[in-house]
Each structure stands twice: as structure tokens, then as C-alpha cells.
Steps between C-alpha positions, in 0.01 A plus 500: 500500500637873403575753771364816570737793414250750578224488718204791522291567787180688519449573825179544730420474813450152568522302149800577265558381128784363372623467120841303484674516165783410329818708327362470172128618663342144509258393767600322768224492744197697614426501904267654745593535856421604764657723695683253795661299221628719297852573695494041490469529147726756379758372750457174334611604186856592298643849566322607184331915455204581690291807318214632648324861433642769779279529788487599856528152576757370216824639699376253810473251245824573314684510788399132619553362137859677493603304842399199310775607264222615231533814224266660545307815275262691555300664221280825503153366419461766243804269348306174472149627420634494100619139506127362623342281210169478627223586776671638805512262771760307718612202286541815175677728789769220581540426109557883418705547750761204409480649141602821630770391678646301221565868305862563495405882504260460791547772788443360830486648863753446784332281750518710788725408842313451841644810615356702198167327461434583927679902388133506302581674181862384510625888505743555746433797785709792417 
């Protein structure tokens, strides 16, 4: 069975969507998990990318996928909405948001450290 190189999250509160593809863009699987697995899972797999549209809650996320020795991007949503091929909903989220992420020219966001993402905006007090 192929590996995942990339794997996209939508996230949501308490069920998140997965699309795991290939390098050349192939599907490798589909999942929906809730949210106590999902740290089991993605622990579970190869060091591979983890892309997943910038949040408030992505840099948590990011953060916990990096200590499992994960890359991770983040992508403005305003970055993905292009790459959707059908109806907006979870499962077409995840999909755009691997396809995204595959873009060599893609710009992506720094996931924000503990210290920044607790500062609020990140700006330091002058």
C-alpha cells in the first residue's frame, strides 16, 4: 500500500476530515475522525506534511503534529477556496486543501509558537 506524503485536515470542532495523498497527487485514503483519535492517528503515521487552512485553532494543532516530527503548513482559507471541485463541505475542504498545498508557489503562514499564540495578536509590547 502507498504512503501518504501529504495529509489535509479540515478541522471542526469535534469531527475532522482527512484527505491523504500521494507525491504525484493520488489518493491514498479518505477518513473521518473524531476528535480523541486524531493525535493516535497522525502519530501513527510517516513524518509526511500536514496542511490544514490557518485558524485560531491550527497553531495548537501544528504545534502537536510538529513534536510528532510532522511539516506542517498552514494555508489562508482564501488560498484553498480556488482549488474546491465541488459543493463545499468537509470531505471537498480536506481535498482542496491537499491540492493547495501541493502548489510549489503556495504561500503559507508561520504556525505560531505558544508564547505568541497566548501574546494574542502575536505583536510584541513596545
Amino acid at each position: 500500500m502507498e504512503t501518504a506524503s501529504i495529509i489535509a485536515i479540515d478541522l471542526a470542532k469535534n469531527v475532522f476530515h482527512l484527505h491523504g495523498a500521494s507525491e504525484s497527487g493520488a489518493v491514498v485514503f479518505r477518513k473521518t475522525l473524531r476528535r480523541s483519535r486524531l493525535l493516535d492517528f497522525v502519530g501513527s503515521q510517516p513524518a509526511c506534511i500536514i496542511a490544514m487552512e490557518a485558524c485560531a485553532t491550527a497553531h495548537w494543532w501544528a504545534r502537536q503534529f510538529e513534536a510528532m516530527g510532522h511539516r506542517v503548513r498552514l494555508i489562508p482559507p482564501v488560498y484553498v477556496k480556488p482549488f474546491l471541485k465541488r459543493q463545499k463541505n468537509d470531505t471537498a475542504d480536506a481535498e482542496a486543501i491537499a491540492e493547495a498545498a501541493m502548489r510549489p508557489t503556495m504561500r503559507f503562514v508561520a504556525v505560531k509558537s505558544e508564547a505568541r499564540a497566548r501574546a494574542g495578536d502575536g505583536i510584541p509590547d513596545p
